[in-house]
Biopython code that builds the backbone (N, CA, C, O; Angstrom):
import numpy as np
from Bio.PDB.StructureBuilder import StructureBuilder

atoms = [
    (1, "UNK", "N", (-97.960, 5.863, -28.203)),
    (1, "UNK", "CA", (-96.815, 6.679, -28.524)),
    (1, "UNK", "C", (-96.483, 6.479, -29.998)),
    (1, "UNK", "O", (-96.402, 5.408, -30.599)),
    (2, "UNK", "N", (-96.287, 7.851, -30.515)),
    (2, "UNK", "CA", (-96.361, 7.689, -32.244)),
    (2, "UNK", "C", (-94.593, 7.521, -32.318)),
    (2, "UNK", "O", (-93.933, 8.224, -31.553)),
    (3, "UNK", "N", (-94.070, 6.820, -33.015)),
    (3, "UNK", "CA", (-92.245, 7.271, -33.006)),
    (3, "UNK", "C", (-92.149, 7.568, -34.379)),
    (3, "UNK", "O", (-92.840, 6.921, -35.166)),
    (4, "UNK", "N", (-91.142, 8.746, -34.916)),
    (4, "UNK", "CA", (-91.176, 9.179, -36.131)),
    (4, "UNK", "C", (-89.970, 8.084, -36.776)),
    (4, "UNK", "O", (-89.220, 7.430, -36.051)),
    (5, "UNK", "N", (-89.957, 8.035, -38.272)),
    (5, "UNK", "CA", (-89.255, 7.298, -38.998)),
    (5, "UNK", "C", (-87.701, 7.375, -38.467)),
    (5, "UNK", "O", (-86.991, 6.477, -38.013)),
    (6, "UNK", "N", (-87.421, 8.798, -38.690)),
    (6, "UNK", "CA", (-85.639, 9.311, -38.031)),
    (6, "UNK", "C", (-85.626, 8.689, -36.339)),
    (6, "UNK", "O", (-84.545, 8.394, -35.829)),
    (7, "UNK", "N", (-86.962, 8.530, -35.545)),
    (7, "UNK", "CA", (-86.622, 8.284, -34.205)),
    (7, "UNK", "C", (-86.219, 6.780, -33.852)),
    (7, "UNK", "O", (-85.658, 6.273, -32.882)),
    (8, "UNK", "N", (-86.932, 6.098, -35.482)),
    (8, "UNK", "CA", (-86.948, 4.621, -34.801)),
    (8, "UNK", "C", (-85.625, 3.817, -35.455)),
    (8, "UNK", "O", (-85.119, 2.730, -35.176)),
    (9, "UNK", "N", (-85.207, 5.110, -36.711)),
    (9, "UNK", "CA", (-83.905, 3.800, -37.409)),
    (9, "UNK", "C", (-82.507, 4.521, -36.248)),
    (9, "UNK", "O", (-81.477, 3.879, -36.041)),
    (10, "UNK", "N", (-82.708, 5.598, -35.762)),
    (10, "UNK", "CA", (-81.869, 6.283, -34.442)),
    (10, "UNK", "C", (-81.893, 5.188, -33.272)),
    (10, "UNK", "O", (-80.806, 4.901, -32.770)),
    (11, "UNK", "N", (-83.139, 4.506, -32.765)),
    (11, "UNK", "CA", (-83.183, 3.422, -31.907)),
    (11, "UNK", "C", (-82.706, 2.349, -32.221)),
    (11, "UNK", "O", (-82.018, 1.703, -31.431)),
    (12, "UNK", "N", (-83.030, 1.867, -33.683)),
    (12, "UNK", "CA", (-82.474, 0.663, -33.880)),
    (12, "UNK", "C", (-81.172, 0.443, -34.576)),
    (12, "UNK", "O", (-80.655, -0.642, -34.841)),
    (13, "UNK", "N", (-80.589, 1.998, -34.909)),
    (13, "UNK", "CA", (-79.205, 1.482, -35.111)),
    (13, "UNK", "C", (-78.502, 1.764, -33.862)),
    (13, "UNK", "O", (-77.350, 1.344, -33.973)),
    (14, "UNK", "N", (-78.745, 2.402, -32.493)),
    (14, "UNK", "CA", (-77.951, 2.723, -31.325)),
    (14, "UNK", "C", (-78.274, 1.055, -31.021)),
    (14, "UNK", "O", (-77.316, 0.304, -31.208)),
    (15, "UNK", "N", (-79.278, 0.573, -30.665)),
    (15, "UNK", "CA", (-79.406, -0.867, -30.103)),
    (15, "UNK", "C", (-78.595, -2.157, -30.958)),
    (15, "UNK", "O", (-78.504, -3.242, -30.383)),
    (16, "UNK", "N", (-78.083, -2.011, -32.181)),
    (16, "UNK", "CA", (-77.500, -3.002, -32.805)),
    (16, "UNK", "C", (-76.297, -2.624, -32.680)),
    (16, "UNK", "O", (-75.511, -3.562, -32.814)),
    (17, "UNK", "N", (-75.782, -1.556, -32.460)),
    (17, "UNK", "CA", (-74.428, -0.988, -32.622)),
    (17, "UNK", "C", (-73.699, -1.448, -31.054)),
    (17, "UNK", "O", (-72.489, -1.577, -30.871)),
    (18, "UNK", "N", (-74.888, -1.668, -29.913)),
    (18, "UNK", "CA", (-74.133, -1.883, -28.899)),
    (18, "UNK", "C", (-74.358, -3.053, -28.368)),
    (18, "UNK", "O", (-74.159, -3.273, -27.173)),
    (19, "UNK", "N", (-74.921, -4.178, -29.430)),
    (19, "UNK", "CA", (-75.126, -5.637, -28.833)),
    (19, "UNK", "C", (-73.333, -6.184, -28.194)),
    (19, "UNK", "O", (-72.250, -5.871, -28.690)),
    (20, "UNK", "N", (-73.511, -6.766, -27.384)),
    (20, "UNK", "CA", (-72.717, -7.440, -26.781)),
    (20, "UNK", "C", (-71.960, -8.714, -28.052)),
    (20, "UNK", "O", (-72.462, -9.814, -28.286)),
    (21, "UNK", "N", (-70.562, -8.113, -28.762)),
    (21, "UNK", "CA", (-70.185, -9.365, -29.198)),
    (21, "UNK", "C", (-69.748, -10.187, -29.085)),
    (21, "UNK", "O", (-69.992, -11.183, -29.766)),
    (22, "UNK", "N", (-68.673, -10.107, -27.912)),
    (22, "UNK", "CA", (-67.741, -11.298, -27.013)),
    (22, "UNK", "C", (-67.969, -11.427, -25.406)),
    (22, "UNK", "O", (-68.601, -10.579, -24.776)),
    (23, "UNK", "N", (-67.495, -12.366, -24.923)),
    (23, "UNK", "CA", (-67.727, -11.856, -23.690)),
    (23, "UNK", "C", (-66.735, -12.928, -23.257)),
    (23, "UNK", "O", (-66.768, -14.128, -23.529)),
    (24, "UNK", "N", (-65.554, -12.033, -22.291)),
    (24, "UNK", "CA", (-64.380, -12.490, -22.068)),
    (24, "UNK", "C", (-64.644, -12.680, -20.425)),
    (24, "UNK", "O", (-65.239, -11.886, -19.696)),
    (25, "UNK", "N", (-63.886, -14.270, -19.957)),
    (25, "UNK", "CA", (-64.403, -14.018, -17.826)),
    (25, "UNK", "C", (-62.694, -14.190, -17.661)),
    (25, "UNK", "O", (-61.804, -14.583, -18.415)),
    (26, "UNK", "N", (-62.734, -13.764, -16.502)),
    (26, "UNK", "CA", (-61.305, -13.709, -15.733)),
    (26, "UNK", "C", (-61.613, -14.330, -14.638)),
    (26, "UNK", "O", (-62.696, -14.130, -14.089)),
    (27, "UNK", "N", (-60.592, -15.280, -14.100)),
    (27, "UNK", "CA", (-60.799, -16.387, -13.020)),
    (27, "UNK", "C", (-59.002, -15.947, -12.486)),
    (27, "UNK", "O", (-57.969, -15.525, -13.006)),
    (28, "UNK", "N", (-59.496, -16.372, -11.158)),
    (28, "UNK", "CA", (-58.330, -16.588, -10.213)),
    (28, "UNK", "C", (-57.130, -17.341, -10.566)),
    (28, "UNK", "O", (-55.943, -17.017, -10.531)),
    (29, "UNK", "N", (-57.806, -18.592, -10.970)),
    (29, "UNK", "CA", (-56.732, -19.767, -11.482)),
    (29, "UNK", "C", (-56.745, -20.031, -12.523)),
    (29, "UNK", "O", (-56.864, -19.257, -13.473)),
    (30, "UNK", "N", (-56.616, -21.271, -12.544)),
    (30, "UNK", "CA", (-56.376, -21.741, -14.013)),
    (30, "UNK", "C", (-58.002, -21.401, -14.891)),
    (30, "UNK", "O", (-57.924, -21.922, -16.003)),
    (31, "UNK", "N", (-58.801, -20.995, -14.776)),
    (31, "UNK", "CA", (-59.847, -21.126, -15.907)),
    (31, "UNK", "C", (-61.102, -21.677, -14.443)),
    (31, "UNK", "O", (-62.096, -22.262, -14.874)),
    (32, "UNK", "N", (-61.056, -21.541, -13.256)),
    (32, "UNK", "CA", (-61.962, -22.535, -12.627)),
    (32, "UNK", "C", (-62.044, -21.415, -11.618)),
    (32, "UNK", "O", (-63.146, -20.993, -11.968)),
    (33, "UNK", "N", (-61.700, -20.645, -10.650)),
    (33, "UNK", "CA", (-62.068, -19.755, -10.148)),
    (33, "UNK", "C", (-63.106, -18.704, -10.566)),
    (33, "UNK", "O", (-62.427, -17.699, -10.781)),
    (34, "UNK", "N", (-63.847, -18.532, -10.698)),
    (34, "UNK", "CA", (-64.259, -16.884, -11.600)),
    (34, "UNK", "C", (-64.519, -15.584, -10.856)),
    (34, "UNK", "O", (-65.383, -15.356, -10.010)),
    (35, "UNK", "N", (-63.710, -14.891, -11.288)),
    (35, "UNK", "CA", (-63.806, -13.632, -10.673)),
    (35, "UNK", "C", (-64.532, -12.634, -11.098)),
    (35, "UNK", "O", (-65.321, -12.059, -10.348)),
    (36, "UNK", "N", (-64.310, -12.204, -12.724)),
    (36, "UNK", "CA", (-65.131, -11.271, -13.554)),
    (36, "UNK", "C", (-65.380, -11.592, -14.926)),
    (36, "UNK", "O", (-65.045, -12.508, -15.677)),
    (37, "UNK", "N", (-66.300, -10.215, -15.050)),
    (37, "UNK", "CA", (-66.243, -11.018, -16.628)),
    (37, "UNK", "C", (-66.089, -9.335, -17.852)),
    (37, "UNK", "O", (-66.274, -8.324, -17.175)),
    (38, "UNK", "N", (-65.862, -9.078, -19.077)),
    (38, "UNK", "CA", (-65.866, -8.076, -19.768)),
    (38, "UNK", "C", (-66.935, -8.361, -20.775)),
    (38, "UNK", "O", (-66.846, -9.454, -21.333)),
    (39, "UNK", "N", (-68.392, -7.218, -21.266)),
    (39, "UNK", "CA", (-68.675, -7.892, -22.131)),
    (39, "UNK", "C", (-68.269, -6.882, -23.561)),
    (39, "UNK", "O", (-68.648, -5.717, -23.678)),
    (40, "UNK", "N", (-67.547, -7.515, -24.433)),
    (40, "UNK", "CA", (-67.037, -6.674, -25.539)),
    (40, "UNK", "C", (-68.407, -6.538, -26.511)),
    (40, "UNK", "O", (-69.297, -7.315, -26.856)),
    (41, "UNK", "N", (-68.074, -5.080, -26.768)),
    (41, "UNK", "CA", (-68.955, -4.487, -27.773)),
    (41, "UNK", "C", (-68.669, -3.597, -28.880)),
    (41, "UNK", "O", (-69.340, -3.196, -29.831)),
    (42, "UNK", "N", (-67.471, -3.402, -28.480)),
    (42, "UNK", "CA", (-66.316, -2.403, -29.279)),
    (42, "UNK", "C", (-65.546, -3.062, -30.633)),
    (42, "UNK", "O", (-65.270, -2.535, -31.711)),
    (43, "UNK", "N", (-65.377, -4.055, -30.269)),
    (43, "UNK", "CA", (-64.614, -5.319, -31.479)),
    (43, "UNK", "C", (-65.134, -4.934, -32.787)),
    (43, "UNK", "O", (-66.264, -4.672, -33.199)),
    (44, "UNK", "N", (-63.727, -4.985, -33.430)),
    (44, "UNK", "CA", (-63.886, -4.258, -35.100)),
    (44, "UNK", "C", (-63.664, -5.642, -35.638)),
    (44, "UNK", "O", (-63.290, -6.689, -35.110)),
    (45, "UNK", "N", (-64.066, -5.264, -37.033)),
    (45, "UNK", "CA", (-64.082, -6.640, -38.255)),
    (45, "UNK", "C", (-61.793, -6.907, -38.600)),
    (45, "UNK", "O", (-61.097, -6.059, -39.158)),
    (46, "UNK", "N", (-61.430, -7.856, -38.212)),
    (46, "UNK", "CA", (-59.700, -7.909, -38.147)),
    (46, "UNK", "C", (-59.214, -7.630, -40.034)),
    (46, "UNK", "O", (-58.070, -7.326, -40.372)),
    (47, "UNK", "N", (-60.353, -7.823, -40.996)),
    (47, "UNK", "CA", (-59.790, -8.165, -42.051)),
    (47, "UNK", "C", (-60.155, -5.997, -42.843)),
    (47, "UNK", "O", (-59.671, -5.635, -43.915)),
    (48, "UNK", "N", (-60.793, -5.313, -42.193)),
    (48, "UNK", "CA", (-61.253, -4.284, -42.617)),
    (48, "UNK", "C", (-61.443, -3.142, -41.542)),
    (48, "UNK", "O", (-61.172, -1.981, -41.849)),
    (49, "UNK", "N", (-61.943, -3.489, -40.192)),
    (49, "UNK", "CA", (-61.768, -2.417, -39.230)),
    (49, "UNK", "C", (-61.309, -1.921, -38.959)),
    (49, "UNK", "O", (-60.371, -1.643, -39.707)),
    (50, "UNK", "N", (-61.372, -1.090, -37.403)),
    (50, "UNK", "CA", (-59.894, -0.302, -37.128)),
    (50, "UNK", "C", (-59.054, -0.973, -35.905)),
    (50, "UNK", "O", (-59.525, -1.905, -35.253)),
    (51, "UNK", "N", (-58.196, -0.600, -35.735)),
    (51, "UNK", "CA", (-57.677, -1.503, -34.204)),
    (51, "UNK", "C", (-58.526, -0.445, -33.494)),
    (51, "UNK", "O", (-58.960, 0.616, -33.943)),
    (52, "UNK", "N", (-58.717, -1.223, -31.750)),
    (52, "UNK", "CA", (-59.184, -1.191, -31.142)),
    (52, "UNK", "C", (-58.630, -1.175, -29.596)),
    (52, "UNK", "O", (-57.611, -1.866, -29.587)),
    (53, "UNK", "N", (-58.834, -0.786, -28.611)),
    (53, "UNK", "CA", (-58.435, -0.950, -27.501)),
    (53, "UNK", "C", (-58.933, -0.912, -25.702)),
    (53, "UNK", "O", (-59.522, 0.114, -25.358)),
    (54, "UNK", "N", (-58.806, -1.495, -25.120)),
    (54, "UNK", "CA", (-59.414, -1.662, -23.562)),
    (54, "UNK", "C", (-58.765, -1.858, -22.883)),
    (54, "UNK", "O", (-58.357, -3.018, -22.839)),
    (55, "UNK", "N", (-58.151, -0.711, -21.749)),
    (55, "UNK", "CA", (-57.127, -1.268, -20.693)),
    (55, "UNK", "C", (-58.037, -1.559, -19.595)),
    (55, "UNK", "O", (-58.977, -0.858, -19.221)),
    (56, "UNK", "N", (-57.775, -2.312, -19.276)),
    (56, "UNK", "CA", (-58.352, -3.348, -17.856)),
    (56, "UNK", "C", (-57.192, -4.175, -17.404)),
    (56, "UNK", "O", (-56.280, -4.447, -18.184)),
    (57, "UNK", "N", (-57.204, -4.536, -16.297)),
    (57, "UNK", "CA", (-56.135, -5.242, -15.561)),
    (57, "UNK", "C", (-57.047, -6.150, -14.643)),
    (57, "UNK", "O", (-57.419, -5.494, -13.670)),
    (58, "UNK", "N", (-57.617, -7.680, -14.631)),
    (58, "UNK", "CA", (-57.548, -8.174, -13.507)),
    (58, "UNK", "C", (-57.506, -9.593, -13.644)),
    (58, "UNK", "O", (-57.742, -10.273, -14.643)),
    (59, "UNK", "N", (-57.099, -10.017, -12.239)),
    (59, "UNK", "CA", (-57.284, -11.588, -12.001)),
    (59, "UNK", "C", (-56.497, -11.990, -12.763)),
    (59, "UNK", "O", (-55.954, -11.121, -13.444)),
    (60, "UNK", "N", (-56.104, -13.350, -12.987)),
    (60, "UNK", "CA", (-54.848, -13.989, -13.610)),
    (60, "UNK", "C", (-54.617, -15.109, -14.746)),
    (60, "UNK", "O", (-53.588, -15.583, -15.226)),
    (61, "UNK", "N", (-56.300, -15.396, -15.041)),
    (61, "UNK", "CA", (-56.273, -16.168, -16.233)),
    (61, "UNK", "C", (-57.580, -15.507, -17.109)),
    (61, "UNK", "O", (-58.467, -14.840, -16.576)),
    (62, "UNK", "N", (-57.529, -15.765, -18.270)),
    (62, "UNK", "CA", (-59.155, -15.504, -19.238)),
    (62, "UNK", "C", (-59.132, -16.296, -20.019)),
    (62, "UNK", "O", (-58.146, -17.004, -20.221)),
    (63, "UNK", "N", (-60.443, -16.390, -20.787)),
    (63, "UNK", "CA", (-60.614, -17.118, -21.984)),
    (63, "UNK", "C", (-61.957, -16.279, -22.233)),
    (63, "UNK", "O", (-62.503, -15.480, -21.472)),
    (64, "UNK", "N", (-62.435, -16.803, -23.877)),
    (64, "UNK", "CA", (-63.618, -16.425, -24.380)),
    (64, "UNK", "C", (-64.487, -17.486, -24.262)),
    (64, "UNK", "O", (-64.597, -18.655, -24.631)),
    (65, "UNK", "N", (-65.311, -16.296, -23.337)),
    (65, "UNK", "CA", (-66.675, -17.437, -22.628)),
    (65, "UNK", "C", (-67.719, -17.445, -23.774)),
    (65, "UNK", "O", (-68.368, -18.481, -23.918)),
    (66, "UNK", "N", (-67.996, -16.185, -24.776)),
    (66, "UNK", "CA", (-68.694, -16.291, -25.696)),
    (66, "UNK", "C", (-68.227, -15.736, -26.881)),
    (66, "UNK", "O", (-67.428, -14.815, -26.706)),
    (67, "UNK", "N", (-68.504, -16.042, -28.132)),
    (67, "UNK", "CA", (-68.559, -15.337, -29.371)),
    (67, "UNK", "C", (-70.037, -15.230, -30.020)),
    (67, "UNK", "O", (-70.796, -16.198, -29.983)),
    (68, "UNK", "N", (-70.454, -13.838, -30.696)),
    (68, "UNK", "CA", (-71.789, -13.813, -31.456)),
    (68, "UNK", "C", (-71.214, -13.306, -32.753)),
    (68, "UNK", "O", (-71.769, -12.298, -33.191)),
    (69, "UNK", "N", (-70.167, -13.821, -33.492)),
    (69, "UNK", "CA", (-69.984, -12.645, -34.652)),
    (69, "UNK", "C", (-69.598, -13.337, -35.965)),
    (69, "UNK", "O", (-68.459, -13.799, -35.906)),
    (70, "UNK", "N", (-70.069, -13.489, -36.844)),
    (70, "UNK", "CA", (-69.483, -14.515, -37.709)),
    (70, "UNK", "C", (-68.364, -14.871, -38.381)),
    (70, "UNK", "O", (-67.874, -14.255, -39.328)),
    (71, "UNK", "N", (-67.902, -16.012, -37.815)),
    (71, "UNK", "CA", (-66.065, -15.839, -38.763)),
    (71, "UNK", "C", (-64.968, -16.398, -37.290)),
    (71, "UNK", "O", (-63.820, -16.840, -37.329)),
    (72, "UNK", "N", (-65.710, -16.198, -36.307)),
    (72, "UNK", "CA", (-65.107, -16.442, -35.005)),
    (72, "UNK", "C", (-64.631, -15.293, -34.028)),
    (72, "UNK", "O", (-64.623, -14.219, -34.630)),
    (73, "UNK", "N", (-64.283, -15.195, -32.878)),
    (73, "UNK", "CA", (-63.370, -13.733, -31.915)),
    (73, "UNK", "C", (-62.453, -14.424, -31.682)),
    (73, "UNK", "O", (-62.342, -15.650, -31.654)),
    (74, "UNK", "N", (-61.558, -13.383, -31.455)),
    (74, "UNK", "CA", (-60.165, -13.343, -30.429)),
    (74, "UNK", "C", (-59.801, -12.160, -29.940)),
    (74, "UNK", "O", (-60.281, -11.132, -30.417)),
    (75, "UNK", "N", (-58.709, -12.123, -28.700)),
    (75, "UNK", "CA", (-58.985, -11.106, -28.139)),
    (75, "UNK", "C", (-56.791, -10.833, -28.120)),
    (75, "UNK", "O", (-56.336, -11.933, -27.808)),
    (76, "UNK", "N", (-56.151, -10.282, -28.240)),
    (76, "UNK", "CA", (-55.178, -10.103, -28.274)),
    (76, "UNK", "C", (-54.613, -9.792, -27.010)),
    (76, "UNK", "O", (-55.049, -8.651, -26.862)),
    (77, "UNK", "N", (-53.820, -10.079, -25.823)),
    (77, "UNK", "CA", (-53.407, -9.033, -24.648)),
    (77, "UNK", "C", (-52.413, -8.395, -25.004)),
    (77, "UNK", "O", (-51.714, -8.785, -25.940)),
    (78, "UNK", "N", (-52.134, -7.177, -24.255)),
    (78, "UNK", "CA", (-50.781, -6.565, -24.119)),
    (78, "UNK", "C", (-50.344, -6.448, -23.289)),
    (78, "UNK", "O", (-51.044, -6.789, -22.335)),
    (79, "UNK", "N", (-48.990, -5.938, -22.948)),
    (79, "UNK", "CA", (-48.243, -6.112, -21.304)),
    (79, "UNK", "C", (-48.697, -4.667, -20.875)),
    (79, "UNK", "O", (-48.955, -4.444, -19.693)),
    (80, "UNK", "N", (-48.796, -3.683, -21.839)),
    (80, "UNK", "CA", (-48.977, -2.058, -21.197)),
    (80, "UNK", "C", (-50.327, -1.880, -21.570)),
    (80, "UNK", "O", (-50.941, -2.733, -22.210)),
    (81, "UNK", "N", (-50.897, -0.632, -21.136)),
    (81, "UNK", "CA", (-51.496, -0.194, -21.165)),
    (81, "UNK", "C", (-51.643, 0.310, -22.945)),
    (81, "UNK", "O", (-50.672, 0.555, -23.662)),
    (82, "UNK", "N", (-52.870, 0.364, -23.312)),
    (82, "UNK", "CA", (-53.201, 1.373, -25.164)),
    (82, "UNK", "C", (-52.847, 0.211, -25.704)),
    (82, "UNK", "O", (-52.023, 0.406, -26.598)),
    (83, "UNK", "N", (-53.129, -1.006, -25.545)),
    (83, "UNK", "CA", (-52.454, -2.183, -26.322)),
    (83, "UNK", "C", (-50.971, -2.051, -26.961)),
    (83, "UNK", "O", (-50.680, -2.294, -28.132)),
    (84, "UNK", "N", (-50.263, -1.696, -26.131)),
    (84, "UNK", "CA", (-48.416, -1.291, -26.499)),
    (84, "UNK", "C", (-47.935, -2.893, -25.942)),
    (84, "UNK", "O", (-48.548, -3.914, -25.633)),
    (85, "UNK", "N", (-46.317, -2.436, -26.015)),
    (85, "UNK", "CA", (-45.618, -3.519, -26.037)),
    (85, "UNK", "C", (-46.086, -4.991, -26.809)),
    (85, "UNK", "O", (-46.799, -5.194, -27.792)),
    (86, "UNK", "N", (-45.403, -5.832, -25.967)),
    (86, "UNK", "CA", (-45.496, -7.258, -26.665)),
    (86, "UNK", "C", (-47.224, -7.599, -26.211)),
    (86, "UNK", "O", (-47.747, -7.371, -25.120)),
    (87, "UNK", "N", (-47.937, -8.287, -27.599)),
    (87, "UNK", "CA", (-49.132, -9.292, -27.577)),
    (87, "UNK", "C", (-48.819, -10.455, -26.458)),
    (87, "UNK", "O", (-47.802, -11.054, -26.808)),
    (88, "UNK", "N", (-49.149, -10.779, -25.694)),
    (88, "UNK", "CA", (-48.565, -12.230, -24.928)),
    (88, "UNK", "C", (-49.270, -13.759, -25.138)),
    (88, "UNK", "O", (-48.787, -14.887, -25.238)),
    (89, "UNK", "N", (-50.864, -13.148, -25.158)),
    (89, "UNK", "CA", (-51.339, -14.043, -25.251)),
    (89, "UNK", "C", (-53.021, -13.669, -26.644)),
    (89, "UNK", "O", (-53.597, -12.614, -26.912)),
    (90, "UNK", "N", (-53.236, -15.089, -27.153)),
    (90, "UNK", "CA", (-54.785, -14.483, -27.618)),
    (90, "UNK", "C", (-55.431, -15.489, -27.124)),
    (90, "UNK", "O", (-54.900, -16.600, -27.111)),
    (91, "UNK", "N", (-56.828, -15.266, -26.574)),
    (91, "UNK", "CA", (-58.178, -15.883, -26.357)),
    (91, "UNK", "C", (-58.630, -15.867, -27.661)),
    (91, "UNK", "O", (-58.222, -14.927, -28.343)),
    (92, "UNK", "N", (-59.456, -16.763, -28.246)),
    (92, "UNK", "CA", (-60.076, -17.520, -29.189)),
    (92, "UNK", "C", (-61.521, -17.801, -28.829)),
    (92, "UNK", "O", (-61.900, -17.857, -27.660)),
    (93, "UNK", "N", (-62.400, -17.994, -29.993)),
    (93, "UNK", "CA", (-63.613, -18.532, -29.902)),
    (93, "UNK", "C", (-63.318, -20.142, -29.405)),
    (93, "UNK", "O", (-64.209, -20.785, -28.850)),
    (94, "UNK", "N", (-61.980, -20.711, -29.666)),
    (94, "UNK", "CA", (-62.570, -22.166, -29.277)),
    (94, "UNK", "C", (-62.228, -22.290, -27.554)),
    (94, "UNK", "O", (-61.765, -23.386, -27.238)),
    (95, "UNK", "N", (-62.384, -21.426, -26.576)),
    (95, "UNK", "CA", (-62.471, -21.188, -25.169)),
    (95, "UNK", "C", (-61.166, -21.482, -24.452)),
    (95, "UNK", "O", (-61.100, -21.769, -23.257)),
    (96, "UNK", "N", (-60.157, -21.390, -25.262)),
    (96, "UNK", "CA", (-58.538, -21.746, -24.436)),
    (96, "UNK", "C", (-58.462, -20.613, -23.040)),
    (96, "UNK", "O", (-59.089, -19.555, -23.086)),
    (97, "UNK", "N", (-57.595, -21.005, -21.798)),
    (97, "UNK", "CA", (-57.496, -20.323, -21.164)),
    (97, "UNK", "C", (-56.761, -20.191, -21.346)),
    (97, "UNK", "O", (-56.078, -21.041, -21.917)),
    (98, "UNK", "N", (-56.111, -18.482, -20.847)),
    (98, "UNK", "CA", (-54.805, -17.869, -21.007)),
    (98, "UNK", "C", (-54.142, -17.465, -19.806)),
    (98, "UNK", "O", (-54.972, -17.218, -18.931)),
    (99, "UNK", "N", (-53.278, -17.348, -19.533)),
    (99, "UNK", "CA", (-52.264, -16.531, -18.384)),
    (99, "UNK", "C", (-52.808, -14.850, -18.650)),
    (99, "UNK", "O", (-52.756, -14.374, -19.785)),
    (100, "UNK", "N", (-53.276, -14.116, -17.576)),
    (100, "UNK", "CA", (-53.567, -12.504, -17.958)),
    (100, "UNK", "C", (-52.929, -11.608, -17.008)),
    (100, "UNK", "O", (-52.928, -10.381, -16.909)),
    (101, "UNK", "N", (-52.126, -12.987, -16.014)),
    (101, "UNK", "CA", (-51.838, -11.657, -14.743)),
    (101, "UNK", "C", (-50.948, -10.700, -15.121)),
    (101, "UNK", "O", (-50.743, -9.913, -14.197)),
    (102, "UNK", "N", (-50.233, -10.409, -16.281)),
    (102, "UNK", "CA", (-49.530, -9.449, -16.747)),
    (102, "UNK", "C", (-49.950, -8.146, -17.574)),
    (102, "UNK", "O", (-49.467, -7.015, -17.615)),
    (103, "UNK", "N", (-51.225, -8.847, -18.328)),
    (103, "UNK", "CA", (-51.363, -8.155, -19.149)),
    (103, "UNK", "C", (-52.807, -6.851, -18.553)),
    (103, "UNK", "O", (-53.815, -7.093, -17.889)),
    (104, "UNK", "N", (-52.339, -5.579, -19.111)),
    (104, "UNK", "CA", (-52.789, -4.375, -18.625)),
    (104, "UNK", "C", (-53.800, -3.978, -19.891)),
    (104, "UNK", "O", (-54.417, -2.913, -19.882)),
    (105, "UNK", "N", (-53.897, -4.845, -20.872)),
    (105, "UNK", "CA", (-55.063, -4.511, -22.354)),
    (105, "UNK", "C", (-55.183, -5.130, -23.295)),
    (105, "UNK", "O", (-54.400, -5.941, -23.790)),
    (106, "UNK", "N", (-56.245, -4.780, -23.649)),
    (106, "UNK", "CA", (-56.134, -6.023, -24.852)),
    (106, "UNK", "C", (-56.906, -5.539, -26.056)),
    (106, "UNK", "O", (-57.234, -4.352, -26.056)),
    (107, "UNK", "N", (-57.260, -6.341, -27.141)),
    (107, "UNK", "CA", (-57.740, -5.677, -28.143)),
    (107, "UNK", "C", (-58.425, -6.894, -29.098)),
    (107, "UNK", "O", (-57.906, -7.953, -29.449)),
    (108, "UNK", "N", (-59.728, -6.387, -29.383)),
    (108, "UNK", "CA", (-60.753, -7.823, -30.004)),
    (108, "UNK", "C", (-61.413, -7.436, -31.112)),
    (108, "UNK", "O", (-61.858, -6.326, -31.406)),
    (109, "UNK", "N", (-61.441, -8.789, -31.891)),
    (109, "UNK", "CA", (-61.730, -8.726, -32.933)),
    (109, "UNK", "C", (-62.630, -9.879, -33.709)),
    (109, "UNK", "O", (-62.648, -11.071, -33.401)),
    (110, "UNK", "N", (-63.109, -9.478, -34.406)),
    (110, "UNK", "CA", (-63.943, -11.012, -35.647)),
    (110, "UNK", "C", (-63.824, -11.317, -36.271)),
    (110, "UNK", "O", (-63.021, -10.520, -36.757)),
    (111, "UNK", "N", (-64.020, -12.366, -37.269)),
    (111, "UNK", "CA", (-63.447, -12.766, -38.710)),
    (111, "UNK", "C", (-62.132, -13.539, -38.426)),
    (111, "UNK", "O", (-61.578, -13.821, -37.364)),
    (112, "UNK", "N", (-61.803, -13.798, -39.757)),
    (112, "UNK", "CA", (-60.874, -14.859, -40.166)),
    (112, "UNK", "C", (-59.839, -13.746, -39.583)),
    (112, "UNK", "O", (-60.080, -12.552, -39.761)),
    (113, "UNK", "N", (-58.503, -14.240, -38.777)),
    (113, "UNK", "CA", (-57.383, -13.914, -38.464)),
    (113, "UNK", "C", (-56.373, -14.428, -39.722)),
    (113, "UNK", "O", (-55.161, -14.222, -39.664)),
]
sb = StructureBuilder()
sb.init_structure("model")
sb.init_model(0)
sb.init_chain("A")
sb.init_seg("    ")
for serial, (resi, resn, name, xyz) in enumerate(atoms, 1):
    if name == "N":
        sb.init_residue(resn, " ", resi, " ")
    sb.init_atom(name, np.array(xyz, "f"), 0.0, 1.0, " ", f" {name:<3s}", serial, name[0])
structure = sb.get_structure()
């Protein structure tokens, strides 16, 4: 199979554009149950990007199970939905668990905060 020049930088910028950069799990309890997990791919640069947003709702604690991005992640929650109202909590690259049973979205990012 021959691939033309336009077909292959089309492949390899769709495949870098959607690497997996965070990957956030949601547990029952405190951080020790696990229920699910999100893997973020959407996350903008915090010092130059754009905001960002993911409503999801589940289970009652999270933390960041991984970071791939240089500078560190965090993930912001919100109480509503479109990342509105109050931030409550942030997940961090250094794996803190958080309280999530409130929060209905959140919004992630890389680099220096």
């Amino acid at each position: 199979m021959h691939l033309s020049t336009a077909t292959f930088i089309t492949l390899l910028t769709t495949s870098l554009t959607s690497a997996t950069q965070m990957q956030i799990n949601y547990y029952w309890d405190v951080c020790s149950s696990y229920a699910t997990q999100v893997d973020v791919d959407w996350a903008t640069n915090y010092a130059y990007g754009p905001d960002n947003c993911y409503n999801f709702q589940y289970a009652n604690f999270a933390n960041m199970a991984g970071c791939w991005q240089d500078g560190g992640c965090f993930c912001n929650f919100f109480d509503s939905q479109n990342c509105q109202g109050g931030a409550g909590y942030r997940a961090s690259s250094t794996g803190n668990c958080i309280p999530v049973g409130g929060a209905q979205s959140f919004a992630c990012y890389w680099g220096t905060s």
